[in-house]
C-alpha positions in Angstrom: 59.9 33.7 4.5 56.7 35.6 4.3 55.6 34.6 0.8 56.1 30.9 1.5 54.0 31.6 4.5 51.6 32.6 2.6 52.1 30.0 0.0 51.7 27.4 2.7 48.6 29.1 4.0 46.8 29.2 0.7 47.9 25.7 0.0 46.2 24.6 2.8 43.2 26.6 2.1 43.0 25.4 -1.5 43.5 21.6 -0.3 40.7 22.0 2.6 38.5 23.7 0.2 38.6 20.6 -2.0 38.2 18.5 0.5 34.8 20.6 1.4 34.0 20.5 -2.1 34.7 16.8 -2.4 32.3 15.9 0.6 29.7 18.3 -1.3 29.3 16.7 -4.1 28.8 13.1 -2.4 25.2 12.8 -3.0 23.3 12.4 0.6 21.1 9.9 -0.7 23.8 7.2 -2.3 23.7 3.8 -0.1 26.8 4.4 1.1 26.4 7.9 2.6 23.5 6.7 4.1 24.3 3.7 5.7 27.9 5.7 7.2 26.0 8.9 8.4 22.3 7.1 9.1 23.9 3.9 10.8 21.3 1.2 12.6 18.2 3.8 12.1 18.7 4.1 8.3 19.3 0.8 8.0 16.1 -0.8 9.5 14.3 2.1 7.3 16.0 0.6 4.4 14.6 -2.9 5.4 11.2 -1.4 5.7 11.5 0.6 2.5 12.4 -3.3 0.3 9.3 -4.5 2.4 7.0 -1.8 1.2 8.4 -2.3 -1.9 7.7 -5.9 -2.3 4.1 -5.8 -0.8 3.4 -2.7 -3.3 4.3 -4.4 -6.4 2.8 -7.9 -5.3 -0.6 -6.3 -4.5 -0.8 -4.6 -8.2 -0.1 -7.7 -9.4 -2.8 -9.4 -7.9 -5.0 -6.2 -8.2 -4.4 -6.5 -12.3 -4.9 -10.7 -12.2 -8.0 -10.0 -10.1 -9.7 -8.1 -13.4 -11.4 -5.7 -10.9 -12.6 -3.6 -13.6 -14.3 -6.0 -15.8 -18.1 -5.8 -15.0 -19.3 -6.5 -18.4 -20.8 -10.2 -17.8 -23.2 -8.6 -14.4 -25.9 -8.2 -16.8 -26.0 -11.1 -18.7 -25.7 -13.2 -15.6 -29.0 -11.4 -13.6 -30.8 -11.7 -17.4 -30.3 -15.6 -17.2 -31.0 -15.9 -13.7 -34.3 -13.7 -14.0 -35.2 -15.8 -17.2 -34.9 -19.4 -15.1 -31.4 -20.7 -16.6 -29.1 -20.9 -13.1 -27.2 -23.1 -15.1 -26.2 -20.7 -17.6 -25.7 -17.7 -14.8 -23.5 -20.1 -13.4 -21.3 -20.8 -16.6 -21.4 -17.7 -17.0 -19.9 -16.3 -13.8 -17.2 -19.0 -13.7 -15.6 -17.8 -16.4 -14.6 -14.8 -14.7 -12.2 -14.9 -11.7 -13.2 -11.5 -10.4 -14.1 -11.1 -6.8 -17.3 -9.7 -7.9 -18.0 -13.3 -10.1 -17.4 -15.2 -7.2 -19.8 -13.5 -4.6 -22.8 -13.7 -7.5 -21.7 -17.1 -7.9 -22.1 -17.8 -4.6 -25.5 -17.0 -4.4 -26.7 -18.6 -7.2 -24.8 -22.0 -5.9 -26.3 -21.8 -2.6 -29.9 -20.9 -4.0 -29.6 -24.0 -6.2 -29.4 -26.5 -3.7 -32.6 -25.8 -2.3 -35.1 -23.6 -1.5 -33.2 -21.4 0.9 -34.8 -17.9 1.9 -33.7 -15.0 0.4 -31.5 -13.9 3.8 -29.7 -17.2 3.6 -29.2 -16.6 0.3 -27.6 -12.9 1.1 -25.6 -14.3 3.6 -23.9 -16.4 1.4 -23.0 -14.0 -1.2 -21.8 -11.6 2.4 -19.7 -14.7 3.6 -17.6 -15.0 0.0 -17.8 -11.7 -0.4 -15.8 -10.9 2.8 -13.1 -13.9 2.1 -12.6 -11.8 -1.1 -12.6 -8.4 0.4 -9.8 -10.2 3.0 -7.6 -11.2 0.3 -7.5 -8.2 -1.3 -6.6 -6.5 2.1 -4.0 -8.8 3.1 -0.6 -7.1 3.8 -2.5 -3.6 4.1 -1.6 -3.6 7.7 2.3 -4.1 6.7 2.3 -0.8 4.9 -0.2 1.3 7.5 2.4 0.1 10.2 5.6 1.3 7.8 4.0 4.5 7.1 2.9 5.0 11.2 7.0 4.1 12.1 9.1 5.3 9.3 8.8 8.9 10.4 8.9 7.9 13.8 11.6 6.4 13.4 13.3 8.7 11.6 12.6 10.9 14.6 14.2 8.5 16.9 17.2 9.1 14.9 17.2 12.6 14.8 17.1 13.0 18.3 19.8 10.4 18.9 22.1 12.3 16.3 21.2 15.8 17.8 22.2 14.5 21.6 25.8 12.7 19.7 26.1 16.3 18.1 26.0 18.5 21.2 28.3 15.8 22.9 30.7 16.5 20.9 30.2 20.4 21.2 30.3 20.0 24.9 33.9 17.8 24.7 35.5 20.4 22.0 35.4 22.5 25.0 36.4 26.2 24.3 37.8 25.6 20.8 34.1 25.6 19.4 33.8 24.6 16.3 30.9 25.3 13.9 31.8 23.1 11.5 31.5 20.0 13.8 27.8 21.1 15.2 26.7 21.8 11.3 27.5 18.4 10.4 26.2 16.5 13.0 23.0 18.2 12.6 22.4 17.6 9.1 23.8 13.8 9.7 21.0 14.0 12.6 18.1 15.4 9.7 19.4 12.3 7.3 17.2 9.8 9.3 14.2 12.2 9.4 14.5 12.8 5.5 15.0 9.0 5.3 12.1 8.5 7.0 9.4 10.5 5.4 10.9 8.7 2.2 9.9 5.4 3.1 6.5 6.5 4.8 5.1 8.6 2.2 5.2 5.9 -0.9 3.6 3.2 1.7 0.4 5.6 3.0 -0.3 7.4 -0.3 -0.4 3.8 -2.1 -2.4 2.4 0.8 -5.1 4.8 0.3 -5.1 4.0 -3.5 -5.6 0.2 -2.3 -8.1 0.9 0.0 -10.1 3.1 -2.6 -10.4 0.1 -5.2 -11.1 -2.1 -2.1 -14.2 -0.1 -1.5 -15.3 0.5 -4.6 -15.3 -3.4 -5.4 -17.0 -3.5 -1.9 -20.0 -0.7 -3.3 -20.1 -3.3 -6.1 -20.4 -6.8 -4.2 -23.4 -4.7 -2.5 -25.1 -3.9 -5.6 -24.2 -7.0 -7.8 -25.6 -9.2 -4.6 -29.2 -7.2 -4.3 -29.9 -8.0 -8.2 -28.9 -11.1 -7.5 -31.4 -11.4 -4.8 -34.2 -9.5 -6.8 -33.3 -11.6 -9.8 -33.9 -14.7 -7.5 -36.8 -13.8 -6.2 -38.6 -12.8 -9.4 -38.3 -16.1 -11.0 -40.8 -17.8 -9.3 -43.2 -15.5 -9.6 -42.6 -14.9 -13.2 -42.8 -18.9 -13.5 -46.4 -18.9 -11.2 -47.5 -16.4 -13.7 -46.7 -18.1 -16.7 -48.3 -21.3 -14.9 -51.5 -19.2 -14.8 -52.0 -17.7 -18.0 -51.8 -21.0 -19.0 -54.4 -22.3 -16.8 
């Protein structure tokens, strides 16, 4: 009678130690798991993670259509507009579809149709300048607001799981059991690990994003004021050449 007691008992130790190894080796982070332990907290998170996803991979794309590297035709362009030929600057610049194109072209456009002052003129090249800047920052607010209420999110949850684990604690009555507090708490730090998941990707790719923003900004600036000089130069380098002639 003894031994198959203790047969029994070691049977059912073996069998619960599988079952503890079983749930072990689940990875945590398998949509499943996640969904079961995390419920309606992991879930929006996973919503916000496809969003960030989608607004991530759209913006490089239109980053890398955008050419926001290619500066090579700057020069060429002030050279023809300091030598007289607008018309050339202006073929020129259209060939290129870079925000940086668009705001010189501007201000060769707007200085063509008349004799505008040199402040109209700049505020041309300001107002295209900014309808560019804006479309390279649209859908930055999307991932500064995922990355601002993933973790707070994932808080939420935390907390919510913490309370549901302590419940529970509180119900077992005397027949604690450490088990049962131990798992709710680490179902509880699921949402907070979910959470800094889905934040982290959003704000360190935001701040990449927001570095080439400015740097094409610094650009715009520069590209517009030899614009300007180049604009203002040709009539005197015309009044000159009127003179030498005289």
């Amino acid at each position: 009678m003894a031994e198959e007691s203790i047969g029994a008992a070691s049977g059912s130790v073996t069998e619960g130690a599988a079952a503890v190894i079983g749930q072990s080796t689940e990875p945590w982070f398998a949509l499943g798991p996640l969904l079961d332990k995390g419920g309606i907290i992991v879930a929006i998170l996973l919503v916000l993670s496809v969003i960030s996803a989608a607004i991530i991979i759209m913006k490089v794309v239109q980053f890398w259509s955008l050419g926001l590297s290619r500066r090579s035709f700057v020069e060429p362009a002030v050279d023809k507009i300091e030598a007289g030929d607008a018309a050339g600057a202006l073929a020129l610049l259209e060939k290129h579809k870079t925000p940086l194109a668009r705001a010189m072209a501007a201000g060769v456009r707007a200085k063509a149709r008349g004799d505008l002052r040199d402040e109209d003129v700049a505020a041309e090249i300001a107002r295209v300048g900014a309808i560019e800047l804006g479309s390279m920052q649209r859908y930055f607010r999307w991932l500064e607001m995922i990355g601002n209420i993933a973790p707070l999110l994932g808080l939420l949850g935390t907390v919510i799981g913490m309370i549901q684990a302590f419940q529970r604690l509180e119900q077992s009555g005397a027949k604690v059991d450490p088990a049962l507090l131990s798992g709710g708490i680490w179902q509880a730090l699921l949402t907070t690990a979910v959470g800094l998941v889905v934040a982290l990707p959003a704000i360190a790719v935001l701040n990449l994003f927001e570095g080439r923003v400015d740097q094409t900004r610094l650009s715009m600036r520069d590209a517009s004021a030899r614009v300007l000089a180049a604009l203002h130069a040709r009539p005197h380098a015309s009044r000159g050449t009127a003179q030498a002639a005289d």
